[in-house]
GUSEPA-176483 format. One record per residue: residue number from 1; residue in one letter; chain; x, y, z of N, C-alpha, C in turn. Coordinates in nm, 4 decimals. Example, Ala and Ser with C-alpha at 12.3 -4.5 7.8 and 13.67 -1.06 7.14 Angstrom:
residues 2
SITE rokol marza fido       nu       nv       nw      cau      cav      caw       cu       cv       cw
SITE     1     a    A   1.3190  -0.5690   0.7800   1.2300  -0.4500   0.7800   1.3200  -0.3300   0.7800
SITE     2     s    A   1.2850  -0.2250   0.7080   1.3670  -0.1060   0.7140   1.2900   0.0030   0.7870
END
This chain:
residues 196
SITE rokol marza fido       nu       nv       nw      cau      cav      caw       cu       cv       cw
SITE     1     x    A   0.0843  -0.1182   0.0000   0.0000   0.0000   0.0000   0.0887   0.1244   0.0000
SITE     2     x    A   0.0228   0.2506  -0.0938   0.1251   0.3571  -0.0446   0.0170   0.4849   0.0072
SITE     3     x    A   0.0863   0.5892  -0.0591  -0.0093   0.7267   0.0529   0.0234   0.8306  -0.0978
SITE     4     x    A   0.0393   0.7635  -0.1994   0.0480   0.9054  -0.2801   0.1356   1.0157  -0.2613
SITE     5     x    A   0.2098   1.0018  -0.2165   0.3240   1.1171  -0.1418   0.4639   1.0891  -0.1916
SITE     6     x    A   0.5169   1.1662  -0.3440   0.5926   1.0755  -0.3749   0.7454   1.1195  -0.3373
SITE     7     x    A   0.8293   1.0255  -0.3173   0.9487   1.0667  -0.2431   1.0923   1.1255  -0.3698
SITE     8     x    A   1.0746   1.0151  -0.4847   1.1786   1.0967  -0.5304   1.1496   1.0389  -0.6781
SITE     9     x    A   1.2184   1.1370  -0.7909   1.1891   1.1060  -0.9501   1.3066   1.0396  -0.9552
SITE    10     x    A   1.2856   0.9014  -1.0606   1.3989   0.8156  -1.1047   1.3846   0.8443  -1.2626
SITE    11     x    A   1.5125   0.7914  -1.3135   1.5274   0.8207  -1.4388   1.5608   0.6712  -1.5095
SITE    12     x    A   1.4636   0.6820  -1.5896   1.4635   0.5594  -1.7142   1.6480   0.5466  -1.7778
SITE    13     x    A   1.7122   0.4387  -1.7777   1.7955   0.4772  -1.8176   1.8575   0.3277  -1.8858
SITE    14     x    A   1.7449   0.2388  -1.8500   1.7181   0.1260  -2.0011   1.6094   0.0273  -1.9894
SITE    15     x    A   1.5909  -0.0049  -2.1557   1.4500  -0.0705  -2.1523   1.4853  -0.1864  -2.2504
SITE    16     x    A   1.4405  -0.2845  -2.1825   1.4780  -0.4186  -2.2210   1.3319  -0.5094  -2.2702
SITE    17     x    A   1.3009  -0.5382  -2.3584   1.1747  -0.5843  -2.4070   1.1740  -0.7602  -2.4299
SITE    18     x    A   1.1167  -0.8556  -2.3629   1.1553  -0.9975  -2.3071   1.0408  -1.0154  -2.3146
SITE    19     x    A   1.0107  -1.0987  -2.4387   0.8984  -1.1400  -2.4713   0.7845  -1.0554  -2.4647
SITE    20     x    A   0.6829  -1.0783  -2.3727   0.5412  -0.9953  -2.3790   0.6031  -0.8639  -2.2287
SITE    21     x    A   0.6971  -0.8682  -2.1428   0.7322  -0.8100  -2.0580   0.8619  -0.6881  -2.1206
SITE    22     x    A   0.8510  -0.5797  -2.0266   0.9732  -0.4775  -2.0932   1.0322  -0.5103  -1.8767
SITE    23     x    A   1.2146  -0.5162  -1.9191   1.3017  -0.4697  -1.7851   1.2926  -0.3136  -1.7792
SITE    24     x    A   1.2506  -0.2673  -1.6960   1.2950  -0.1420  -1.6637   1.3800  -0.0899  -1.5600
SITE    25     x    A   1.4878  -0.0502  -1.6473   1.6337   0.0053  -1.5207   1.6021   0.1765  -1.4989
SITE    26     x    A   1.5780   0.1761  -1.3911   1.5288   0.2991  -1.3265   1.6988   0.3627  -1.2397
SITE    27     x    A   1.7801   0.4602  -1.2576   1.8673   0.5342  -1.1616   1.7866   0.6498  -1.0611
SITE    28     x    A   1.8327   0.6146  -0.9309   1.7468   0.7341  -0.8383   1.8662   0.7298  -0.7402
SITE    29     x    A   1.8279   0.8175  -0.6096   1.8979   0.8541  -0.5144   1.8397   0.7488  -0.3698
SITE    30     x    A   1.7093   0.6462  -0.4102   1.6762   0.5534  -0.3062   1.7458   0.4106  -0.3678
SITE    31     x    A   1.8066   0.4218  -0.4189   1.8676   0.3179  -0.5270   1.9294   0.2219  -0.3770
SITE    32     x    A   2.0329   0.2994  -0.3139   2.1105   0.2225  -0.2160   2.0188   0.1705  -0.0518
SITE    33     x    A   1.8875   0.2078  -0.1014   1.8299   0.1333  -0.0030   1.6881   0.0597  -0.0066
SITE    34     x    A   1.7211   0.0068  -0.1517   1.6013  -0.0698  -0.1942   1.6758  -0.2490  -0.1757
SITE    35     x    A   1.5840  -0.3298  -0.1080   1.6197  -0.4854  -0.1495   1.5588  -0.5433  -0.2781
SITE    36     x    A   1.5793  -0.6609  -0.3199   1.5491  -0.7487  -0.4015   1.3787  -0.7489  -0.3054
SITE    37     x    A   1.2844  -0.7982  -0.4721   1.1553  -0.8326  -0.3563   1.0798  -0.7228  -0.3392
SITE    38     x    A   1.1398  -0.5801  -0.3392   1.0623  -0.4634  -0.2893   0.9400  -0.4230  -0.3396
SITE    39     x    A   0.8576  -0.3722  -0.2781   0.7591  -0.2880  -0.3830   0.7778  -0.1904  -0.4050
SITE    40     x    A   0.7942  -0.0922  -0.5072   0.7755   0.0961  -0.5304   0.7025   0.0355  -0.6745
SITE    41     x    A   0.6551   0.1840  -0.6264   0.5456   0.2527  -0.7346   0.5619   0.3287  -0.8247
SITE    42     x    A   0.5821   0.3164  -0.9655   0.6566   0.3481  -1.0594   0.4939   0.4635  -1.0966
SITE    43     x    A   0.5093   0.5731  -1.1359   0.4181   0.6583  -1.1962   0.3190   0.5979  -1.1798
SITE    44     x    A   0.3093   0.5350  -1.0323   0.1019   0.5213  -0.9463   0.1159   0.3591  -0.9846
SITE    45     x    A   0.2379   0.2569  -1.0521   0.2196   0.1128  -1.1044   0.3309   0.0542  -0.9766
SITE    46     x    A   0.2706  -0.0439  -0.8930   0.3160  -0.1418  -0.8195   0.3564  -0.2562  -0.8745
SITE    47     x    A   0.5728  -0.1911  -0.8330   0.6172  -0.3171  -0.9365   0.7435  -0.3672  -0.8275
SITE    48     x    A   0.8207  -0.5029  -0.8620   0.8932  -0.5207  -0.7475   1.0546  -0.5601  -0.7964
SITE    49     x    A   1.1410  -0.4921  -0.7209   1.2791  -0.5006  -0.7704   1.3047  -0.6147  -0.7851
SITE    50     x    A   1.3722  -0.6426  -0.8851   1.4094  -0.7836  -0.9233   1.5860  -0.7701  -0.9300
SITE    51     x    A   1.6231  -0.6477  -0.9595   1.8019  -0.6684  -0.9022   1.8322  -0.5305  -0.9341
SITE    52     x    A   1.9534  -0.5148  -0.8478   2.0225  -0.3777  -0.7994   2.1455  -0.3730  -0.8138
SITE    53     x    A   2.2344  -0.2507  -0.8577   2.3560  -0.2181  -0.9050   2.3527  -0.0701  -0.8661
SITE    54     x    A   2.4398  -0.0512  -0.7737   2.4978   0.0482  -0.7788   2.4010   0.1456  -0.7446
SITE    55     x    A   2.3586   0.2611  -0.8222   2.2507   0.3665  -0.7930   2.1746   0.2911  -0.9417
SITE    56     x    A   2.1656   0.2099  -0.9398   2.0369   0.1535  -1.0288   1.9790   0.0386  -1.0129
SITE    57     x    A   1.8466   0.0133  -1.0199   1.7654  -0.1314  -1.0252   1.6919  -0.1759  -1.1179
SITE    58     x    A   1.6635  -0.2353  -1.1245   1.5027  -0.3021  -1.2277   1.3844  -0.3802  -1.2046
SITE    59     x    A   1.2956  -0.3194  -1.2062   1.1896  -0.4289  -1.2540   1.1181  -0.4336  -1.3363
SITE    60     x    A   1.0308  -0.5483  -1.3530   0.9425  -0.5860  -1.4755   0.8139  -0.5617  -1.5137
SITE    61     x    A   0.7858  -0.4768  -1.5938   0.6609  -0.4901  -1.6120   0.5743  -0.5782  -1.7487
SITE    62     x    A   0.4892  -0.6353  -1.7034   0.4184  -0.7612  -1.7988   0.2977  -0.7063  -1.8405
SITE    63     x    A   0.2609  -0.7776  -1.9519   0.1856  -0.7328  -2.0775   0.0447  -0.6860  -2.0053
SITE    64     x    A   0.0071  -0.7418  -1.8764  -0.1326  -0.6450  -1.8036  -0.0597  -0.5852  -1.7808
SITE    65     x    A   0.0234  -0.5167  -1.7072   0.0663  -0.4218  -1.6420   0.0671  -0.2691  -1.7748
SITE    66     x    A   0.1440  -0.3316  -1.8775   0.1671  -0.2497  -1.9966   0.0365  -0.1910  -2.0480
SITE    67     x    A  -0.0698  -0.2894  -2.0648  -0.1863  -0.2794  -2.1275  -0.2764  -0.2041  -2.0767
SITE    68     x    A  -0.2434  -0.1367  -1.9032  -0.3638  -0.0864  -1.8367  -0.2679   0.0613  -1.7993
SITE    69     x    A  -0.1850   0.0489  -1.8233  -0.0687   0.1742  -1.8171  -0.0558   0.2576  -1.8870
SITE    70     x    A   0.0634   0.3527  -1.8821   0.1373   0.4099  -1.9476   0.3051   0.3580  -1.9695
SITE    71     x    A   0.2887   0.2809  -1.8794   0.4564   0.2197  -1.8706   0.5127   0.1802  -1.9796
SITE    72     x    A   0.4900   0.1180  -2.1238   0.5291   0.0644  -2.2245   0.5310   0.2228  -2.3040
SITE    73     x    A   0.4927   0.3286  -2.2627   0.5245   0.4594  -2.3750   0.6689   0.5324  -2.3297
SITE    74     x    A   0.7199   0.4275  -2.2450   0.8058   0.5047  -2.1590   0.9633   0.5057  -2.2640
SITE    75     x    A   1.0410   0.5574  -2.2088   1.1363   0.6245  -2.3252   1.2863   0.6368  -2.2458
SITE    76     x    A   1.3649   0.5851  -2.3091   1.5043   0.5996  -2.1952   1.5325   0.7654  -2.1810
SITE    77     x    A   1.5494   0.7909  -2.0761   1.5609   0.9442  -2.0323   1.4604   0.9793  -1.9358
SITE    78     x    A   1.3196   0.9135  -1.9578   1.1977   0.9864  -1.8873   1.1968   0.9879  -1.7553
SITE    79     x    A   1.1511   1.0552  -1.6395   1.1924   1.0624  -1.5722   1.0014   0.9943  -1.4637
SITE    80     x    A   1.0276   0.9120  -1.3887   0.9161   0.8397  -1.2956   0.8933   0.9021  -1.1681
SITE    81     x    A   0.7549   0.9202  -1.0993   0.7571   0.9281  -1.0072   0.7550   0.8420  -0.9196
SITE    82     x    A   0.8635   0.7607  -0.7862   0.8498   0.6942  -0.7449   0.8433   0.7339  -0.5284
SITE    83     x    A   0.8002   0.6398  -0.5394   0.7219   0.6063  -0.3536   0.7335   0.4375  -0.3364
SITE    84     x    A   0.7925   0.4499  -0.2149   0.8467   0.2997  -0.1904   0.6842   0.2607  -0.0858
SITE    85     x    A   0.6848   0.1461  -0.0182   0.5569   0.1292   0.0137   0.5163   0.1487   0.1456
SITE    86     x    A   0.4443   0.2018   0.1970   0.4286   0.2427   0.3701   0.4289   0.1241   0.4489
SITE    87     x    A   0.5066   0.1946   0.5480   0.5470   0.0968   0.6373   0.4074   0.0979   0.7249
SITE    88     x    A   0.4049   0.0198   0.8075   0.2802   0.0243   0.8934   0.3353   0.0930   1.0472
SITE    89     x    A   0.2122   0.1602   1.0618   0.2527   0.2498   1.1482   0.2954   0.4272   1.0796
SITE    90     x    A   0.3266   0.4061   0.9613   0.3515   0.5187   0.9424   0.2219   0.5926   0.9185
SITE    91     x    A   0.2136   0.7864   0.9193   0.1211   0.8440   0.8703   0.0903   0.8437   0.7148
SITE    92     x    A  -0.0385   0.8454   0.6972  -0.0836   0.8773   0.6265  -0.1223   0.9852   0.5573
SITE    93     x    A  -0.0090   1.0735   0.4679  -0.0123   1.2125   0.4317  -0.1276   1.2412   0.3181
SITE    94     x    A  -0.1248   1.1332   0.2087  -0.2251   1.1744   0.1506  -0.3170   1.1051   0.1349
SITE    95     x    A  -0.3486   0.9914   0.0537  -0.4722   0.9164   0.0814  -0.4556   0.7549   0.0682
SITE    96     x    A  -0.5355   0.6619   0.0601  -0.5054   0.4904   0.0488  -0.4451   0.4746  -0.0972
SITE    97     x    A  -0.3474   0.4288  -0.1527  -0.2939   0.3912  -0.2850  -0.2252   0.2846  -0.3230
SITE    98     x    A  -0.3216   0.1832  -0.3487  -0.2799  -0.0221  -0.3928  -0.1437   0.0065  -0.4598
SITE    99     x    A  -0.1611   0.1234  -0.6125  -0.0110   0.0824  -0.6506  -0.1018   0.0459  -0.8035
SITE   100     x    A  -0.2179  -0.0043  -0.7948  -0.2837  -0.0751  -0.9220  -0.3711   0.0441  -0.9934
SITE   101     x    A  -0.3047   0.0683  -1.0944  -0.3983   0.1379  -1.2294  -0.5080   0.0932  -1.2720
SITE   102     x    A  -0.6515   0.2063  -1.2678  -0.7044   0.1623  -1.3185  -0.7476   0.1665  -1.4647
SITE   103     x    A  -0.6699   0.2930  -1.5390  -0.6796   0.3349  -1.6424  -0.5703   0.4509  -1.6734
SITE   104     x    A  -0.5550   0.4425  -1.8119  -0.4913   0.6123  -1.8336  -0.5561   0.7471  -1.8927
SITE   105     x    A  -0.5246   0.8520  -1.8674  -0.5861   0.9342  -1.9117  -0.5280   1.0640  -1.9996
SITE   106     x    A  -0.5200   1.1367  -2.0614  -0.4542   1.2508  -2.1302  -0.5015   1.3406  -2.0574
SITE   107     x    A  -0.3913   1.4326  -2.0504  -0.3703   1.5832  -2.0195  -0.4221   1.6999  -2.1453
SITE   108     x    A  -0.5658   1.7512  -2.1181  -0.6188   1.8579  -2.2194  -0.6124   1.9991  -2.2101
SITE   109     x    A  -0.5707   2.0083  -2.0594  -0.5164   2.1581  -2.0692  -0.4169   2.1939  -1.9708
SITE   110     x    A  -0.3569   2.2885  -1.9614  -0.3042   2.3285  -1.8232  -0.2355   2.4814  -1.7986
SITE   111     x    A  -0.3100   2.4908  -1.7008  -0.3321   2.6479  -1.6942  -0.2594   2.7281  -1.6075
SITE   112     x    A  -0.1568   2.8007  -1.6272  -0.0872   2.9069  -1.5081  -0.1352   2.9844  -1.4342
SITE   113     x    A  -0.1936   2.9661  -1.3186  -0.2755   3.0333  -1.1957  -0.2445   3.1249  -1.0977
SITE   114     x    A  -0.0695   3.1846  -1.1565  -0.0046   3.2563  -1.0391   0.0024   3.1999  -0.9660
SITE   115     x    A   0.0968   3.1020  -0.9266   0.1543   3.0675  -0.8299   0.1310   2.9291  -0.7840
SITE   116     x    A   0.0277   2.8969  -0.8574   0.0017   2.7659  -0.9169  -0.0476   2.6972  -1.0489
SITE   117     x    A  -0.0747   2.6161  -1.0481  -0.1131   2.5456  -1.1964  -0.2731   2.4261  -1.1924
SITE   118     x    A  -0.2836   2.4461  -1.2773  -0.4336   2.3598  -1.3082  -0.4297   2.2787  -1.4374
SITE   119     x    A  -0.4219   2.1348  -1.3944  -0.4422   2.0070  -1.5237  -0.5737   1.9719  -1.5390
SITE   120     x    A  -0.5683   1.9594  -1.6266  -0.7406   1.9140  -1.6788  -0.6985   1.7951  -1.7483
SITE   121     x    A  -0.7528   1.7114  -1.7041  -0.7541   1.5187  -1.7692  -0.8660   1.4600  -1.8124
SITE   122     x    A  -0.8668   1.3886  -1.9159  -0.9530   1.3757  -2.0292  -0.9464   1.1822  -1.9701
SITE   123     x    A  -1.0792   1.0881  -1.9758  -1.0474   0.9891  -1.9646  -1.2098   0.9220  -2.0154
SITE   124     x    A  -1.1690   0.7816  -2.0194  -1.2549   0.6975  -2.0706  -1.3639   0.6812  -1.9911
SITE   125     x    A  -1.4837   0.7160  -1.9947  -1.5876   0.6817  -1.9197  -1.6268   0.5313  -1.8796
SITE   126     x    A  -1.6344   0.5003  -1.9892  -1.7134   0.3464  -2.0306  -1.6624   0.2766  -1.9206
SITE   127     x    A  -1.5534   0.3007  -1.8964  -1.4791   0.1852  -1.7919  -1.5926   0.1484  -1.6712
SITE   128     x    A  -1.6177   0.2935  -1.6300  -1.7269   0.3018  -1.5327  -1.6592   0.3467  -1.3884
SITE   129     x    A  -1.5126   0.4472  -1.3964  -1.4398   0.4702  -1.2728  -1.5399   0.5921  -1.2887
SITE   130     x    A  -1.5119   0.6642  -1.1630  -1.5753   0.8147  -1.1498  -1.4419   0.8902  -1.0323
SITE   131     x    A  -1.5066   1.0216  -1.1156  -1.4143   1.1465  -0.9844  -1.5364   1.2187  -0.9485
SITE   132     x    A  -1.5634   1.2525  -0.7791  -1.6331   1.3640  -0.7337  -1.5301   1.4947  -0.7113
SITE   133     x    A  -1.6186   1.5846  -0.7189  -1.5195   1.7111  -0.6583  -1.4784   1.6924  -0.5063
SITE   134     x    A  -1.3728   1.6970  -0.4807  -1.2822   1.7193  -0.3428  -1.2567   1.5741  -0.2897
SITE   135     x    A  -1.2797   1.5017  -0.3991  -1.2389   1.3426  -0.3806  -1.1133   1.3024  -0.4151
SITE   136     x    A  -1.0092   1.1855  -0.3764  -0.9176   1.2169  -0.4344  -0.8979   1.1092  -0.5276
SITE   137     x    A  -0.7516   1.1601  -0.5986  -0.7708   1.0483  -0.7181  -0.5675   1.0749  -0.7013
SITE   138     x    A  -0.5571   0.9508  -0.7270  -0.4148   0.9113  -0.7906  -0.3388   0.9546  -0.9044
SITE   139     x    A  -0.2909   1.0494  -0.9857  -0.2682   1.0761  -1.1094  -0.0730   1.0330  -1.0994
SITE   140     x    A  -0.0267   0.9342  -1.1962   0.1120   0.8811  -1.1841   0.1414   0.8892  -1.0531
SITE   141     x    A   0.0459   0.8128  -0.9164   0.1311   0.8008  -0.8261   0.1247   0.8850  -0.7541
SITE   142     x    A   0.1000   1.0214  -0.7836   0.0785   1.1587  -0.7002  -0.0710   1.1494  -0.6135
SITE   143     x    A  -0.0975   1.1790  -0.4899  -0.2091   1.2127  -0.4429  -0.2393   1.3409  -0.4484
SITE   144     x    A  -0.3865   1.3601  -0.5046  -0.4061   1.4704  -0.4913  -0.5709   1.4805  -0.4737
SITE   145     x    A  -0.6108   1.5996  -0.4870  -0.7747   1.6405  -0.4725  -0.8512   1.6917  -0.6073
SITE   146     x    A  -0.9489   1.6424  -0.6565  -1.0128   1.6765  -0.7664  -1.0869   1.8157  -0.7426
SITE   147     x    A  -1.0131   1.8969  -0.8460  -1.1079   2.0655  -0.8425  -1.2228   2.0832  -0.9319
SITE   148     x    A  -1.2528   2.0037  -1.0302  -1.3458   2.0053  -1.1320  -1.4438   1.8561  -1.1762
SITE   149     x    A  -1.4986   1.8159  -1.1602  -1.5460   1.6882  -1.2051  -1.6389   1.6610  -1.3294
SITE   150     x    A  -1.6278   1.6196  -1.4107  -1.7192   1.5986  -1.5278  -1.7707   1.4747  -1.5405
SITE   151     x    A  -1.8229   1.3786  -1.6573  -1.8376   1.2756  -1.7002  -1.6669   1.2042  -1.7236
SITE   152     x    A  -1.6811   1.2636  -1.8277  -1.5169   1.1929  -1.8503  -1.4043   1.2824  -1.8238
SITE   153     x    A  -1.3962   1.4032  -1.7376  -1.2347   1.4880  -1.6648  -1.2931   1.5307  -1.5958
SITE   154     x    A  -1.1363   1.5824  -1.5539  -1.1800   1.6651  -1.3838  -1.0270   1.7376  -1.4185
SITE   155     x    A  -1.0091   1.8084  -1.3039  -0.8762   1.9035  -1.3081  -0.8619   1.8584  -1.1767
SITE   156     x    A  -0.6968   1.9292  -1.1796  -0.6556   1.9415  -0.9729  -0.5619   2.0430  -0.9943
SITE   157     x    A  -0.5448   2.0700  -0.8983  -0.4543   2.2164  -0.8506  -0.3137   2.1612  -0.7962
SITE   158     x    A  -0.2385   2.2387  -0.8689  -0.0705   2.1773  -0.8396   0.0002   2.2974  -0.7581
SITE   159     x    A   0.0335   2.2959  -0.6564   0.1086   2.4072  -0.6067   0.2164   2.3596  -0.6467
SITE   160     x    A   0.3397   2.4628  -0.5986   0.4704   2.4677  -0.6741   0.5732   2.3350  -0.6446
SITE   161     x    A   0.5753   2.2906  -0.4988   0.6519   2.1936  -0.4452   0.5953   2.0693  -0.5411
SITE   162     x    A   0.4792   2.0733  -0.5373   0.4339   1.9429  -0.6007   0.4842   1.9218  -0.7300
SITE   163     x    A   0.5040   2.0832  -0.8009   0.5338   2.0846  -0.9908   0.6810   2.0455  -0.9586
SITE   164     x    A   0.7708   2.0963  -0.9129   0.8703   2.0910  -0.9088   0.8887   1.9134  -0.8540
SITE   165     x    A   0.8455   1.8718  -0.7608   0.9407   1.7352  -0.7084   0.8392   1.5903  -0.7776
SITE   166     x    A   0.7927   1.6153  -0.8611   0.7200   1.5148  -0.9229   0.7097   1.5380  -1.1128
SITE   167     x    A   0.6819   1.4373  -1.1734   0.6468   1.4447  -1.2813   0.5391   1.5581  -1.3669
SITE   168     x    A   0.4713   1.6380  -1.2906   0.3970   1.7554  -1.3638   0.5043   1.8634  -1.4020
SITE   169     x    A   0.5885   1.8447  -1.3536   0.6900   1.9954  -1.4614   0.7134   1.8982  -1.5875
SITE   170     x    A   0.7025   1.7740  -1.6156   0.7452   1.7247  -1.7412   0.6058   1.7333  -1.8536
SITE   171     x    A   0.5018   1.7383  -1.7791   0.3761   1.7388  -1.8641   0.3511   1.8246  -1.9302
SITE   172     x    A   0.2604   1.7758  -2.0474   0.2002   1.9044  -2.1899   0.0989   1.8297  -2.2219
SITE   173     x    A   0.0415   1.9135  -2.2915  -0.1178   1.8364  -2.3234  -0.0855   1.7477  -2.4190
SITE   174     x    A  -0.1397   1.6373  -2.3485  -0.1098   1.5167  -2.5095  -0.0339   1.4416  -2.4179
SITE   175     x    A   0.0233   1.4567  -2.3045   0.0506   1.3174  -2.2255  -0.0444   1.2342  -2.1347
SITE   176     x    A   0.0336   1.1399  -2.1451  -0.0637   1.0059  -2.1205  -0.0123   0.9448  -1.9097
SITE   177     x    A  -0.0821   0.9293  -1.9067  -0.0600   0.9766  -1.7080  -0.1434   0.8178  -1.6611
SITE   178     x    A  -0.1176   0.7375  -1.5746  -0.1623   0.6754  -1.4915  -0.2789   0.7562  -1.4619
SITE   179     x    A  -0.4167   0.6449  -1.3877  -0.5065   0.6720  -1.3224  -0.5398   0.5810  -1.2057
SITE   180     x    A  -0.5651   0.6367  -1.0743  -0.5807   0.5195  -0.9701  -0.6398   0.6071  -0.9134
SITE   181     x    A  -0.8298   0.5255  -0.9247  -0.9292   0.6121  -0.8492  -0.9315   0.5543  -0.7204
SITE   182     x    A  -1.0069   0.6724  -0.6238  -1.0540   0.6281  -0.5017  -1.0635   0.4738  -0.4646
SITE   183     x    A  -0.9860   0.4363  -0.3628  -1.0075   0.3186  -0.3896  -1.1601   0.2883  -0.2547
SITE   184     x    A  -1.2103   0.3798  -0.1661  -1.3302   0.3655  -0.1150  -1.4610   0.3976  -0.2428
SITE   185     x    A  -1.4428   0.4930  -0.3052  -1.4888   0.5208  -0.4038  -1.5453   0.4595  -0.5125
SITE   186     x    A  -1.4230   0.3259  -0.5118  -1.4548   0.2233  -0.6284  -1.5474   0.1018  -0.5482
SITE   187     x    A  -1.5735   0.0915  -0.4299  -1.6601   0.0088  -0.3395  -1.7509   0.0382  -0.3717
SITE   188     x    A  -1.8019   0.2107  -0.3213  -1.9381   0.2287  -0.2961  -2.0023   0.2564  -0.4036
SITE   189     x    A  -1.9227   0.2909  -0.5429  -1.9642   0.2848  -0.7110  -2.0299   0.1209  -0.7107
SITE   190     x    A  -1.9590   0.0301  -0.6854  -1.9915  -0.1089  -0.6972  -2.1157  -0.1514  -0.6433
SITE   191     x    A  -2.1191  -0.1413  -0.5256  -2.2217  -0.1768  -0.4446  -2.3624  -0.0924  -0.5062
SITE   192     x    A  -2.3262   0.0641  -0.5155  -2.4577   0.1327  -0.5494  -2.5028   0.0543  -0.7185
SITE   193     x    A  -2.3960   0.0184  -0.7808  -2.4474   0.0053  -0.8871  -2.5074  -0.1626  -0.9284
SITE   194     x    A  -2.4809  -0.2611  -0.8204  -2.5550  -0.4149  -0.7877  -2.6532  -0.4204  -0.7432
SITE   195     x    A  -2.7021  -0.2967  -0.6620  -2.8124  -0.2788  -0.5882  -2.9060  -0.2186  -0.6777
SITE   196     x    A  -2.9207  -0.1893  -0.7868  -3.0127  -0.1049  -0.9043  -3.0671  -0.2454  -0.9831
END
């Protein structure tokens, strides 16, 4: 489980394609204190180190993983947001986060607010996820709070720490972002909608 709170950006720095699975060698600064076995959360995707060198590791992601992602658009250079997995006992800064995508979505606008910024995300309805306003939602791993809600987008508000130490200073409209809704959210969608 994590909390959306992400600790530090790693950098893609090779991609190895093995059958229906791609290796991904990620370099970061938590590099020297990750084991074999681990979980972190690659841009909001729960994946587990499979071996370590130096200030670099890897793991694998497989053809679901690819297929419900963004991880297979990924590009040597790009840079991930990653969060290793809460320990128990620790606080909870931002909200409950499995690690499991439920979809991706595009970035349709984004707006300079003085002193902050506003994304607007475009996504597939049909699936049947939903965002309320002031609910939160997962976007690559980041926790945050929905400012706008529609049928298929919603926006959120990025203050500066957040643009700066995560993957939204790399975004433009036309990128493709992890989605990991509410995960109480996705219960009481379920239940209300068995009970009809």
């Amino acid at each position: 489980m994590f909390t959306g709170i992400i600790e530090e950006l790693g950098k893609v720095v090779k991609l190895k394609k093995d059958q229906e699975n791609i290796h991904i060698t990620i370099q970061s600064n938590i590099t020297n204190e990750l084991d074999i076995d681990e979980s972190i959360a690659h841009n909001g995707v729960c994946l587990t180190v499979v071996s370590v060198s130096e200030d670099k590791y890897t793991v694998t992601a497989i053809k679901e993983t690819l297929d419900k992602s963004s991880l297979g658009f990924l590009k040597e250079g790009d840079h991930v947001n990653l969060e290793r997995a809460m320990r128990l006992g620790d606080r909870l800064d931002g909200h409950i986060v499995q690690g499991h995508v439920d979809q991706t979505a595009v970035c349709t606008n984004i707006e300079d607010e003085d002193g902050s910024w506003r994304f607007t995300f475009e996504y597939d309805s049909n699936i049947g996820n939903i965002t309320i306003e002031k609910g939160s939602i997962a976007i690559d791993g980041t926790s945050l709070t929905v400012v706008d809600s529609g049928t298929n987008s919603f926006s959120v508000a990025i203050i500066p720490y957040t643009f700066d130490n995560t993957c939204f200073k790399y975004y433009k409209v036309g990128s493709i972002v992890n989605l990991e809704f509410d995960v109480i959210g996705k219960y009481v969608s379920r239940l209300y909608s068995s009970s009809r």
